[in-house]
PDB file of N, CA, C and O in Angstrom, chain B, residues numbered from 101:
ATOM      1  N   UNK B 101    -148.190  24.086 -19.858  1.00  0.00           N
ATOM      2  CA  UNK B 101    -147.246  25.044 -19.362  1.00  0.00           C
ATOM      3  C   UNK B 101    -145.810  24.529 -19.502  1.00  0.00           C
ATOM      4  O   UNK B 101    -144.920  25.232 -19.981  1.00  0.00           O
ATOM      5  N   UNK B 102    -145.672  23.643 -19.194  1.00  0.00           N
ATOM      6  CA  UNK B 102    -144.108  22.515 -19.094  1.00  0.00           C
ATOM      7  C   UNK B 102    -143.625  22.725 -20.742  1.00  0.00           C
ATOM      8  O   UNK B 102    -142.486  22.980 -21.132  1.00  0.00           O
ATOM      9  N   UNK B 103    -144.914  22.528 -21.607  1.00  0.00           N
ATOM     10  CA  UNK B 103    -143.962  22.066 -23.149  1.00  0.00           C
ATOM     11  C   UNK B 103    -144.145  23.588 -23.469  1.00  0.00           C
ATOM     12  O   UNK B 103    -142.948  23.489 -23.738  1.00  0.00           O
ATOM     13  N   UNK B 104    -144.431  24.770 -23.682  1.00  0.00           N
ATOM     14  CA  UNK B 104    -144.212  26.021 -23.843  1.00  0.00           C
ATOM     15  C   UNK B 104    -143.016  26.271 -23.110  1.00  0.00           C
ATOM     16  O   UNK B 104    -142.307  27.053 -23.743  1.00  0.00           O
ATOM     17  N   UNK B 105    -142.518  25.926 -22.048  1.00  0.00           N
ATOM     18  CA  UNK B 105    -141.017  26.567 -21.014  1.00  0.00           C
ATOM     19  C   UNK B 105    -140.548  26.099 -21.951  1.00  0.00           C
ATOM     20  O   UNK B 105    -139.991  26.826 -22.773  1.00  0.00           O
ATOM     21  N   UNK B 106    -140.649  24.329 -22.178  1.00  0.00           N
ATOM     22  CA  UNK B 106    -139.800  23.645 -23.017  1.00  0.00           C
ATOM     23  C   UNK B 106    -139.116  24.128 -24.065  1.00  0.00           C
ATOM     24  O   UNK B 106    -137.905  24.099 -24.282  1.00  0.00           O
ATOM     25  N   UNK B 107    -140.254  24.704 -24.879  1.00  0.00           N
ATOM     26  CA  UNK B 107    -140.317  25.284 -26.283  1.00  0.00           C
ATOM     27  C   UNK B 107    -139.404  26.939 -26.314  1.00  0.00           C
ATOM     28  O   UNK B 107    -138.989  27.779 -27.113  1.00  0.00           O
ATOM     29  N   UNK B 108    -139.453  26.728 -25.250  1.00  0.00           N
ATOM     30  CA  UNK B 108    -138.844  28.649 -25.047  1.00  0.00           C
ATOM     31  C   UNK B 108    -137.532  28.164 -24.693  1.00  0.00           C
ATOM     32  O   UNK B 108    -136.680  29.008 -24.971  1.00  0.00           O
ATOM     33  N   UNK B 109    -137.094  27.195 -24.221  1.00  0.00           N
ATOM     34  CA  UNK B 109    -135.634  27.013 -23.846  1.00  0.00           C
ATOM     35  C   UNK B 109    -135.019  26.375 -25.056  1.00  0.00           C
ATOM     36  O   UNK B 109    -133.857  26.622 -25.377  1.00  0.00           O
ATOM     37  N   UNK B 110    -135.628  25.727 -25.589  1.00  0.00           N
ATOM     38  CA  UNK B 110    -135.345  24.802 -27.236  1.00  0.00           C
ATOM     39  C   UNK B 110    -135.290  26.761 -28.297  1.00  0.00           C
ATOM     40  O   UNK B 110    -134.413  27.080 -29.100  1.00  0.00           O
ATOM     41  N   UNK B 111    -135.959  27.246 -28.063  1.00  0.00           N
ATOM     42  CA  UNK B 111    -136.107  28.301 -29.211  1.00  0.00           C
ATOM     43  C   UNK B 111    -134.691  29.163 -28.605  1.00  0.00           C
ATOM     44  O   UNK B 111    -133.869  29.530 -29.445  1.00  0.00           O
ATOM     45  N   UNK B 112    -134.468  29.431 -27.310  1.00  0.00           N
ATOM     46  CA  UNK B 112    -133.881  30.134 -26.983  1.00  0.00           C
ATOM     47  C   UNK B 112    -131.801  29.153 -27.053  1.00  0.00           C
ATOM     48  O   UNK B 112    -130.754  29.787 -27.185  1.00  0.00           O
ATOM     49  N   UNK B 113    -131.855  28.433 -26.988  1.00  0.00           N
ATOM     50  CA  UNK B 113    -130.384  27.449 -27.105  1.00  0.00           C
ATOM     51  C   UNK B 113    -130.192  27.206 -28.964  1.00  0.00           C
ATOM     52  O   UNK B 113    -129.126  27.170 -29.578  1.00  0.00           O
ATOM     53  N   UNK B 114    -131.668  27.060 -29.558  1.00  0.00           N
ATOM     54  CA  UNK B 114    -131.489  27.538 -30.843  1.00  0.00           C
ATOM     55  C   UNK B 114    -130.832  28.850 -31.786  1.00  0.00           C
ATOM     56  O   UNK B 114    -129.922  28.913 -32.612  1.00  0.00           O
ATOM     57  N   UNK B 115    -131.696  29.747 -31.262  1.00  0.00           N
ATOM     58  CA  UNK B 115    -130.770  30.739 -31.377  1.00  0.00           C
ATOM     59  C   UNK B 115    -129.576  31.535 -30.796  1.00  0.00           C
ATOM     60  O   UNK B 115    -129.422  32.708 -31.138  1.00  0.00           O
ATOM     61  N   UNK B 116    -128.725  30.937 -29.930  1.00  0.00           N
ATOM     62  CA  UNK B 116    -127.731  30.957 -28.747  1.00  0.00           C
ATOM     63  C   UNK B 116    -126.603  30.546 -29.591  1.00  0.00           C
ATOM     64  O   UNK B 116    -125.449  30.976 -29.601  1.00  0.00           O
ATOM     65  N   UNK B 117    -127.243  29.490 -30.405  1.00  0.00           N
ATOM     66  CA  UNK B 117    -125.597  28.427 -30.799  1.00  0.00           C
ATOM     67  C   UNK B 117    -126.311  28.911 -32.264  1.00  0.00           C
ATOM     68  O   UNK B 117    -125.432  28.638 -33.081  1.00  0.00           O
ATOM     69  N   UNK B 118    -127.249  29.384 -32.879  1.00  0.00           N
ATOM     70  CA  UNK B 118    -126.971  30.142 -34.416  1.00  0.00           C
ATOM     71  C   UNK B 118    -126.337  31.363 -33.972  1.00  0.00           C
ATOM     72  O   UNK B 118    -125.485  31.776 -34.760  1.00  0.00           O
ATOM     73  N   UNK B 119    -126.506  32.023 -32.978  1.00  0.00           N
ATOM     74  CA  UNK B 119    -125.149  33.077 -33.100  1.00  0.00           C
ATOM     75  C   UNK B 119    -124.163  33.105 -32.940  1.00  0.00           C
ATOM     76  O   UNK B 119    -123.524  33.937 -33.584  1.00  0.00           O
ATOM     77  N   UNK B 120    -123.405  32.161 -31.928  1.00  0.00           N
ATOM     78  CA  UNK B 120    -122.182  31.629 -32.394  1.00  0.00           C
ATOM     79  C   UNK B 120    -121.588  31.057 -33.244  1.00  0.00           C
ATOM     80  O   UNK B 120    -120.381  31.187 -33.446  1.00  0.00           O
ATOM     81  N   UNK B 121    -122.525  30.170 -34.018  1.00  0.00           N
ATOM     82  CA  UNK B 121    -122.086  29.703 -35.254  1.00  0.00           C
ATOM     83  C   UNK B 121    -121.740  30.637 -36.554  1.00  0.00           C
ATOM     84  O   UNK B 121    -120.981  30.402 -37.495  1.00  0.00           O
ATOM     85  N   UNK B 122    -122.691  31.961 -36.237  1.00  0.00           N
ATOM     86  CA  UNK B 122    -122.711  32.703 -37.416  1.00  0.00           C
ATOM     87  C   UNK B 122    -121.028  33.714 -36.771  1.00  0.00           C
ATOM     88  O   UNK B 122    -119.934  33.584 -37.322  1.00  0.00           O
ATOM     89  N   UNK B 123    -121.189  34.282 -36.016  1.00  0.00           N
ATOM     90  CA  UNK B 123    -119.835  34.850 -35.072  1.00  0.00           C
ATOM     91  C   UNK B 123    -118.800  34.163 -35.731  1.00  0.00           C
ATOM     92  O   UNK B 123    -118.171  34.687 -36.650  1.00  0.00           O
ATOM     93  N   UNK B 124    -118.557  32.893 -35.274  1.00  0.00           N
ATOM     94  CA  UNK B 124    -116.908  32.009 -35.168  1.00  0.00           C
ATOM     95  C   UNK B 124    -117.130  31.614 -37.173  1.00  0.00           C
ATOM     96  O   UNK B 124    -116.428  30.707 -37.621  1.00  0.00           O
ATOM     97  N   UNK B 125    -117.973  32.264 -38.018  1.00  0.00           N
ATOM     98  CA  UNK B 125    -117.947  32.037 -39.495  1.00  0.00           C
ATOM     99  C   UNK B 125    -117.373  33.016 -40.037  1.00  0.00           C
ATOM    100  O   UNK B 125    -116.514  32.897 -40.910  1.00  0.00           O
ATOM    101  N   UNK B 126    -117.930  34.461 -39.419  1.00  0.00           N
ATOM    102  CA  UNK B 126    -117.243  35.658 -39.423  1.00  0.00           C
ATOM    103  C   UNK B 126    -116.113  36.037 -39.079  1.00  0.00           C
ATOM    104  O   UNK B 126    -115.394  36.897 -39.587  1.00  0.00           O
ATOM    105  N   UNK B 127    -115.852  34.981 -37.653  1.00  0.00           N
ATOM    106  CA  UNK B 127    -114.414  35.779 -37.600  1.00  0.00           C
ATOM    107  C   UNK B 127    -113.080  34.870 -38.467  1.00  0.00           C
ATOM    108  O   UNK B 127    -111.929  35.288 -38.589  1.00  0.00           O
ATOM    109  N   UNK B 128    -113.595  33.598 -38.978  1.00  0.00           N
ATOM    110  CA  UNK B 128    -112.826  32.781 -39.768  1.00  0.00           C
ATOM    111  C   UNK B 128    -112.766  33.640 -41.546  1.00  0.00           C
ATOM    112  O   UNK B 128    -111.893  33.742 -42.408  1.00  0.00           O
ATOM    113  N   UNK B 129    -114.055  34.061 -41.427  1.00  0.00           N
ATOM    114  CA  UNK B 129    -113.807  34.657 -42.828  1.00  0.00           C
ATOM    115  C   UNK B 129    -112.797  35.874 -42.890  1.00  0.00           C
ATOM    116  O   UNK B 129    -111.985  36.062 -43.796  1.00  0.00           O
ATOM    117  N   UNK B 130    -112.996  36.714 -41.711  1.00  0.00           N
ATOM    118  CA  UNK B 130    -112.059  38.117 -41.439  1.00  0.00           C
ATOM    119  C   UNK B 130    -110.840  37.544 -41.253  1.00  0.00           C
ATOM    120  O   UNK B 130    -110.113  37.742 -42.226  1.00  0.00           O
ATOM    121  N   UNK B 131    -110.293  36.864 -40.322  1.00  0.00           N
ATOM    122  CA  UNK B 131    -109.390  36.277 -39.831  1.00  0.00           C
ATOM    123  C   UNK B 131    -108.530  35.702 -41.258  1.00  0.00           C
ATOM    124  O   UNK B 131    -107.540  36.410 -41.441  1.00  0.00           O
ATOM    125  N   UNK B 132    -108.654  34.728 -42.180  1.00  0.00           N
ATOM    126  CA  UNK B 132    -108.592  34.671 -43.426  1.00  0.00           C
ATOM    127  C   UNK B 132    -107.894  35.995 -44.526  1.00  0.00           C
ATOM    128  O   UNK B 132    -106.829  36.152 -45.124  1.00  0.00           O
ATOM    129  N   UNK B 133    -109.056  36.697 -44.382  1.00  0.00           N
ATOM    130  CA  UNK B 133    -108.934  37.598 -45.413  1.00  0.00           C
ATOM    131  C   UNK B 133    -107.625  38.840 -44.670  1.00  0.00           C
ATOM    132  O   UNK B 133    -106.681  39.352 -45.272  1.00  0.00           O
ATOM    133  N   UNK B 134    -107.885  38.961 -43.723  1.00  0.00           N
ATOM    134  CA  UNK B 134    -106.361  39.894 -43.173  1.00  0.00           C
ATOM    135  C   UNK B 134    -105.265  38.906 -43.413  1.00  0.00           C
ATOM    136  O   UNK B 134    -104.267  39.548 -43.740  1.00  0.00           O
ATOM    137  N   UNK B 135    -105.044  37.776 -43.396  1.00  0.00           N
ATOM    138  CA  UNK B 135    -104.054  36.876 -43.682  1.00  0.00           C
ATOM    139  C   UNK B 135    -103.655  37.102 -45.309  1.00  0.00           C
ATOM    140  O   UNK B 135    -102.518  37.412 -45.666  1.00  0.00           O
ATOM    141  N   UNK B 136    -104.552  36.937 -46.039  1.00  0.00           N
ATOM    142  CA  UNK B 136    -103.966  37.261 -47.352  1.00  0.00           C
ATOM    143  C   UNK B 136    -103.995  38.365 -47.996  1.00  0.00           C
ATOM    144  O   UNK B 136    -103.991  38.369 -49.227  1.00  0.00           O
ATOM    145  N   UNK B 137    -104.043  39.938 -46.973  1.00  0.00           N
ATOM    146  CA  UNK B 137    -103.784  41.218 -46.954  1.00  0.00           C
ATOM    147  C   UNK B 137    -102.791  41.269 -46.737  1.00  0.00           C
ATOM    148  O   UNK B 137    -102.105  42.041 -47.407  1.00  0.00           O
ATOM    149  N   UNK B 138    -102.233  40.552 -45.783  1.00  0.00           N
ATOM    150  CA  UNK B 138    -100.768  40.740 -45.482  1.00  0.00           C
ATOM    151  C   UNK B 138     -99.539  40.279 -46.040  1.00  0.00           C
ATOM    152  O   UNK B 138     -98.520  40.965 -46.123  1.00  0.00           O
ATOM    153  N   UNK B 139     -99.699  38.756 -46.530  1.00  0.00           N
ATOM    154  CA  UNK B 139     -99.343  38.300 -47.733  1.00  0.00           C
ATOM    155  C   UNK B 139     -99.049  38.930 -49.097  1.00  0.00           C
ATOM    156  O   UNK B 139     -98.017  38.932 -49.769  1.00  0.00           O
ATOM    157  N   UNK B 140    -100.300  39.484 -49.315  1.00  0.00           N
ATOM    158  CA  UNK B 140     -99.977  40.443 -50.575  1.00  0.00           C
ATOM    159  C   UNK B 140     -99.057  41.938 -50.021  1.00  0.00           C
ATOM    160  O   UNK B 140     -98.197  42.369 -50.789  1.00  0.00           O
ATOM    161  N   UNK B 141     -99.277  42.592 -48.810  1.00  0.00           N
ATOM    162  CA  UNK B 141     -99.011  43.284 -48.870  1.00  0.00           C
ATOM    163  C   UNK B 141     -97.046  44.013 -48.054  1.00  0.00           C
ATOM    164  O   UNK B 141     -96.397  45.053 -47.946  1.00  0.00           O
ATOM    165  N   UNK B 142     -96.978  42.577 -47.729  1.00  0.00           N
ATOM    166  CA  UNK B 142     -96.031  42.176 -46.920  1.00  0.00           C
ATOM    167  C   UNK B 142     -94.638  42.005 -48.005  1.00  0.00           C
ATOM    168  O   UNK B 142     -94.776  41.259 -48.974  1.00  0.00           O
ATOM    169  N   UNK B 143     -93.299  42.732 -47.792  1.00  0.00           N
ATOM    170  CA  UNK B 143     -92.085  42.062 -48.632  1.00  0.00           C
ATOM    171  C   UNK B 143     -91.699  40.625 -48.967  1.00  0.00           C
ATOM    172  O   UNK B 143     -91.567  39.763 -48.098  1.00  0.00           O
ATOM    173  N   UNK B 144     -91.526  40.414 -50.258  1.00  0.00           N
ATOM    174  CA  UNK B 144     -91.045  38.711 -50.065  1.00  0.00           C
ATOM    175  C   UNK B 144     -90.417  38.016 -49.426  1.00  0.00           C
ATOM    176  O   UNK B 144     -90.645  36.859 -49.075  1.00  0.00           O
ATOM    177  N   UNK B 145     -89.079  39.054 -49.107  1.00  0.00           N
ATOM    178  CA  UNK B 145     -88.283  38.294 -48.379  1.00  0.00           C
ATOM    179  C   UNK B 145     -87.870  39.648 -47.203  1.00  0.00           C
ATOM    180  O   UNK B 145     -87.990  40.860 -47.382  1.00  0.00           O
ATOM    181  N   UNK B 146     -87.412  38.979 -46.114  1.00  0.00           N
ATOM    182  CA  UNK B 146     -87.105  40.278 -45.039  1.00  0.00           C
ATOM    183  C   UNK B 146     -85.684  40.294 -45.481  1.00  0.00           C
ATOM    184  O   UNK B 146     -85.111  39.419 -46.130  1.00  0.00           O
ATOM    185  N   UNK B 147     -85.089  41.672 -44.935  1.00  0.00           N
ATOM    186  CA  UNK B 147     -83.812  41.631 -45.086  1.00  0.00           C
ATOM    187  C   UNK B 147     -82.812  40.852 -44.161  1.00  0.00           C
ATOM    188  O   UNK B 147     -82.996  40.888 -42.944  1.00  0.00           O
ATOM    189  N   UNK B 148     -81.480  39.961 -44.831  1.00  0.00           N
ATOM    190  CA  UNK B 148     -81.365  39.472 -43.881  1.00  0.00           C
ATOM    191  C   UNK B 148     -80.746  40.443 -42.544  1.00  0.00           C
ATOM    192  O   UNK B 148     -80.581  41.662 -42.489  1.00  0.00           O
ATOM    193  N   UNK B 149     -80.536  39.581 -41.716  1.00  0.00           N
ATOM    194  CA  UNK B 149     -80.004  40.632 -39.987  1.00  0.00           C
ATOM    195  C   UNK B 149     -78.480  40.599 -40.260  1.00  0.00           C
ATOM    196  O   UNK B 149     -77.664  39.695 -40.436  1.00  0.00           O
ATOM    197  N   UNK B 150     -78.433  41.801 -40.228  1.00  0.00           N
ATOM    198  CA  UNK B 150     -76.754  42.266 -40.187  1.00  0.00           C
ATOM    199  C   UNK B 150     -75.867  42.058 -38.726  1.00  0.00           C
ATOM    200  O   UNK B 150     -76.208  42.319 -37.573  1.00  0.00           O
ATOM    201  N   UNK B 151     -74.837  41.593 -39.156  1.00  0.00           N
ATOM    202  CA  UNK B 151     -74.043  40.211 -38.456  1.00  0.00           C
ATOM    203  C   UNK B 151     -73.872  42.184 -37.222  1.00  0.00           C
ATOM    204  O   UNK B 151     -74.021  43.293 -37.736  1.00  0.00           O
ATOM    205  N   UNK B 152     -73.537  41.934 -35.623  1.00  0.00           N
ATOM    206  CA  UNK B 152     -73.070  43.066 -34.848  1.00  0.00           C
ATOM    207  C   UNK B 152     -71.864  43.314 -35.255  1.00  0.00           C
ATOM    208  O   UNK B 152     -71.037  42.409 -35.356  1.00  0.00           O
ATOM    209  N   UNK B 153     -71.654  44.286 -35.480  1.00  0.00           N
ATOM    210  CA  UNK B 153     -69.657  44.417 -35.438  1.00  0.00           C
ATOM    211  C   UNK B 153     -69.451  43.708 -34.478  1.00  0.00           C
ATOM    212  O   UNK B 153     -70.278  43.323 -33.651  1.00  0.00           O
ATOM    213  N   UNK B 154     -67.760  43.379 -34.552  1.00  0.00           N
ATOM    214  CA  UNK B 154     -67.169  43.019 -33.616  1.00  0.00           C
ATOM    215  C   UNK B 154     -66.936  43.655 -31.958  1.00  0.00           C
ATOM    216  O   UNK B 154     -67.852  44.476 -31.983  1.00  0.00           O
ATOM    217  N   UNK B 155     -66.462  43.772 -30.885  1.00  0.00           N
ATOM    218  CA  UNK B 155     -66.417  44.732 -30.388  1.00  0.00           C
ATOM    219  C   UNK B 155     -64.542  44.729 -30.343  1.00  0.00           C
ATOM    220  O   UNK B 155     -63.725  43.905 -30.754  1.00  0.00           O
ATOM    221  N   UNK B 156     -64.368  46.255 -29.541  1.00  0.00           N
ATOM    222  CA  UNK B 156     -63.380  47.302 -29.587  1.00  0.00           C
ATOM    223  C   UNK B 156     -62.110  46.009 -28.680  1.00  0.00           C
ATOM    224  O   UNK B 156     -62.377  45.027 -27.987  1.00  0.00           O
ATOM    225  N   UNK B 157     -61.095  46.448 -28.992  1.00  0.00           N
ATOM    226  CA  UNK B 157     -60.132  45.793 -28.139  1.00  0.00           C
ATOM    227  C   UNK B 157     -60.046  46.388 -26.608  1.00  0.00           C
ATOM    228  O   UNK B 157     -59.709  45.723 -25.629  1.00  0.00           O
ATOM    229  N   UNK B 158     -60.395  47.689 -26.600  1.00  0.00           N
ATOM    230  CA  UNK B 158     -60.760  48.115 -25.371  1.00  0.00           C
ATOM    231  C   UNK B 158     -62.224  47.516 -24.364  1.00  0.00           C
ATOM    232  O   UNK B 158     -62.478  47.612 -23.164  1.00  0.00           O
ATOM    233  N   UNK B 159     -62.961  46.889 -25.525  1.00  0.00           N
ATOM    234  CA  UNK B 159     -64.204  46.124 -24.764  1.00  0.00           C
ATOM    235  C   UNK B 159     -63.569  44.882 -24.356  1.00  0.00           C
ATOM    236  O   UNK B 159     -63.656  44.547 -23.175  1.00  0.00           O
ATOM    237  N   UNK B 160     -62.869  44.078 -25.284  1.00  0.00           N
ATOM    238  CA  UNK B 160     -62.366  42.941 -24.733  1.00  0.00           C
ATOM    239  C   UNK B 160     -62.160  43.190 -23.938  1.00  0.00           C
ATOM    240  O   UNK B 160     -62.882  42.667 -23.089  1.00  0.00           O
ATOM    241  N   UNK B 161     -61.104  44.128 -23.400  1.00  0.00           N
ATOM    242  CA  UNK B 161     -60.298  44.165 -22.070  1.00  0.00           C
ATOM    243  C   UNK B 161     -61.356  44.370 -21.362  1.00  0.00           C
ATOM    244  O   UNK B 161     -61.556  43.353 -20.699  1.00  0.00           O
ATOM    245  N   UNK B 162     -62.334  45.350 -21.105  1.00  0.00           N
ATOM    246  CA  UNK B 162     -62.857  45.382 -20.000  1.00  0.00           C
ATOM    247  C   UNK B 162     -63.708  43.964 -19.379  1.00  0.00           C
ATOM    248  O   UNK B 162     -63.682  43.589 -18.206  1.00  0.00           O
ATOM    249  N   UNK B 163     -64.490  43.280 -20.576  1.00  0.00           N
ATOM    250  CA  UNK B 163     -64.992  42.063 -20.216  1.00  0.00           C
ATOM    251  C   UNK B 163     -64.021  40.938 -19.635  1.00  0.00           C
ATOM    252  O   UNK B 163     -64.410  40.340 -18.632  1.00  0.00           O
ATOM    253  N   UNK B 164     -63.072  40.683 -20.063  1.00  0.00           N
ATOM    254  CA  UNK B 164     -62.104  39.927 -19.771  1.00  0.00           C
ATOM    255  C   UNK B 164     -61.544  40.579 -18.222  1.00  0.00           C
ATOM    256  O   UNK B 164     -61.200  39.961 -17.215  1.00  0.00           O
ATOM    257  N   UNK B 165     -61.596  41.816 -18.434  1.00  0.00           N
ATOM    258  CA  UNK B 165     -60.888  41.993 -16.402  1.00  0.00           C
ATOM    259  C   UNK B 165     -62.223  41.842 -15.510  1.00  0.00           C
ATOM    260  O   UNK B 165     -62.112  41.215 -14.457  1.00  0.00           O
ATOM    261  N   UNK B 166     -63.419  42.352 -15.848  1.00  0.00           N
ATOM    262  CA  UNK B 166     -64.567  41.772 -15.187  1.00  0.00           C
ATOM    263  C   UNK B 166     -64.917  40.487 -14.699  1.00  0.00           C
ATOM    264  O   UNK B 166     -65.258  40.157 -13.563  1.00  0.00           O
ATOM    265  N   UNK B 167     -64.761  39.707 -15.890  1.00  0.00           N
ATOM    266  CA  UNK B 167     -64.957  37.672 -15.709  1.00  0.00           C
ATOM    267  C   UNK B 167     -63.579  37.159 -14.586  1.00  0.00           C
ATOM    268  O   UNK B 167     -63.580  36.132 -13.908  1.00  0.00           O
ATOM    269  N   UNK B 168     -62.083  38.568 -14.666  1.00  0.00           N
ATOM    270  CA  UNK B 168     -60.823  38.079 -14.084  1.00  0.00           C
ATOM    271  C   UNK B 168     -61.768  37.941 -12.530  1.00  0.00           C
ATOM    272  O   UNK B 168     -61.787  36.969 -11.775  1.00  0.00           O
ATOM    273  N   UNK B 169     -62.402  39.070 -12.401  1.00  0.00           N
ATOM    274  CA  UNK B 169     -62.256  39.926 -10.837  1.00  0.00           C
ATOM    275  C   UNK B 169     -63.738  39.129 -10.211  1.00  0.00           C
ATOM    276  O   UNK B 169     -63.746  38.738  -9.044  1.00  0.00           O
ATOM    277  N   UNK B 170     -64.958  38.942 -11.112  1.00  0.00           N
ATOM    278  CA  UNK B 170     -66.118  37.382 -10.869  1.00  0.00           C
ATOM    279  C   UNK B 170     -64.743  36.595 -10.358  1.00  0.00           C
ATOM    280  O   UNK B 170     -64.335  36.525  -9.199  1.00  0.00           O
ATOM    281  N   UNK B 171     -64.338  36.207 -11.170  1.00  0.00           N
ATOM    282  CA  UNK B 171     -63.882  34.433 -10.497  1.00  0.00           C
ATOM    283  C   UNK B 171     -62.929  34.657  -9.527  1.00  0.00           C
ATOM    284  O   UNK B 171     -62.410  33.706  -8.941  1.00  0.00           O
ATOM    285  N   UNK B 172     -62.618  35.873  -9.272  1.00  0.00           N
ATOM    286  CA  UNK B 172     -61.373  35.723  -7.777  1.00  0.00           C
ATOM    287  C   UNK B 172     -62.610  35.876  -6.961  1.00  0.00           C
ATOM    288  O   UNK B 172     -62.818  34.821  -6.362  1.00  0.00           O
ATOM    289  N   UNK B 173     -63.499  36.767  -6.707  1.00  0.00           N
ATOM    290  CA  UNK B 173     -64.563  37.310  -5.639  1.00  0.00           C
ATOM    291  C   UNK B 173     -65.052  35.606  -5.625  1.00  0.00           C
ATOM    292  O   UNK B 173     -64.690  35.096  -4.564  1.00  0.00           O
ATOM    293  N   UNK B 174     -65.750  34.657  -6.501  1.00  0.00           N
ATOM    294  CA  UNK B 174     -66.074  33.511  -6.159  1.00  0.00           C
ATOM    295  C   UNK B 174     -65.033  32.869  -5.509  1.00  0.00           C
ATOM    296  O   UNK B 174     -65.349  32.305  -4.461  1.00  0.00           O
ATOM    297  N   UNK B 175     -63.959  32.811  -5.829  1.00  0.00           N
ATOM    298  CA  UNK B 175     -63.346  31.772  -5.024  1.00  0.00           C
ATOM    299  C   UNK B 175     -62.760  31.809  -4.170  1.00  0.00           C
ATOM    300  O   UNK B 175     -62.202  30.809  -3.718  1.00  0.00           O
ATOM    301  N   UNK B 176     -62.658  33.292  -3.508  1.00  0.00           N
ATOM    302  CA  UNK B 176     -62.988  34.028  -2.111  1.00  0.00           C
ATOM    303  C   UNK B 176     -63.504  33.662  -1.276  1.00  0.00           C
ATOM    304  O   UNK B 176     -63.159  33.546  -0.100  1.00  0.00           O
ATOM    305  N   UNK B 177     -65.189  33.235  -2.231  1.00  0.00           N
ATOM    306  CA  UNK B 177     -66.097  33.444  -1.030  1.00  0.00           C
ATOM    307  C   UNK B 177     -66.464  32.266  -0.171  1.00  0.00           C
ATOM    308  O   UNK B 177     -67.095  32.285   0.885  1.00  0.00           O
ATOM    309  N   UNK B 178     -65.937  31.195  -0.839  1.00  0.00           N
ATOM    310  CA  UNK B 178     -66.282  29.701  -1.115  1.00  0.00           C
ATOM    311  C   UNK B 178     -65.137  28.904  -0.088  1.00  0.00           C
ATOM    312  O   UNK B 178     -65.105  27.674  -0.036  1.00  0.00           O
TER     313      UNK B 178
END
C-alpha cells in the first residue's frame, strides 16, 4: 500500500513539473516571437521629441510674481 501512495505521488510531481516545464517553454517561445514582431514591425527610429516652445512674456511675468508673493508669505510666516 505505502509503495503504490508512493508511486502515485512520484507519478503525480512527475507530471506537475512536466507541465510547467512544457508552460514556461511556451511562454519563452511566444514571449520571443512577439519580440521579433515588434522589431520588424516597429519604426527604426522614433521621432525625435520636439523641444516645448518657449513660454509668453506674459507667462514669465505671472510665474515670476507667483515665486515674488511664495517667498514674502514664507518669510512671513517664519
Amino acid at each position: 500500500m505505502a509503495t503504490s501512495l508512493l508511486a502515485g505521488g512520484l507519478e503525480l510531481m512527475v507530471f506537475g513539473m512536466g507541465t510547467v516545464f512544457v508552460f514556461l517553454t511556451v511562454l519563452v517561445l511566444v514571449t520571443a516571437t512577439m519580440s521579433r514582431l515588434v522589431q520588424h514591425f516597429s519604426p527604426e527610429h522614433a521621432p525625435p521629441n520636439t523641444p516645448s516652445p518657449e513660454p509668453s512674456p506674459e507667462t514669465l511675468a505671472v510665474i515670476s510674481a507667483a515665486i515674488h508673493k511664495h517667498r514674502q508669505v514664507q518669510r512671513s510666516s517664519h
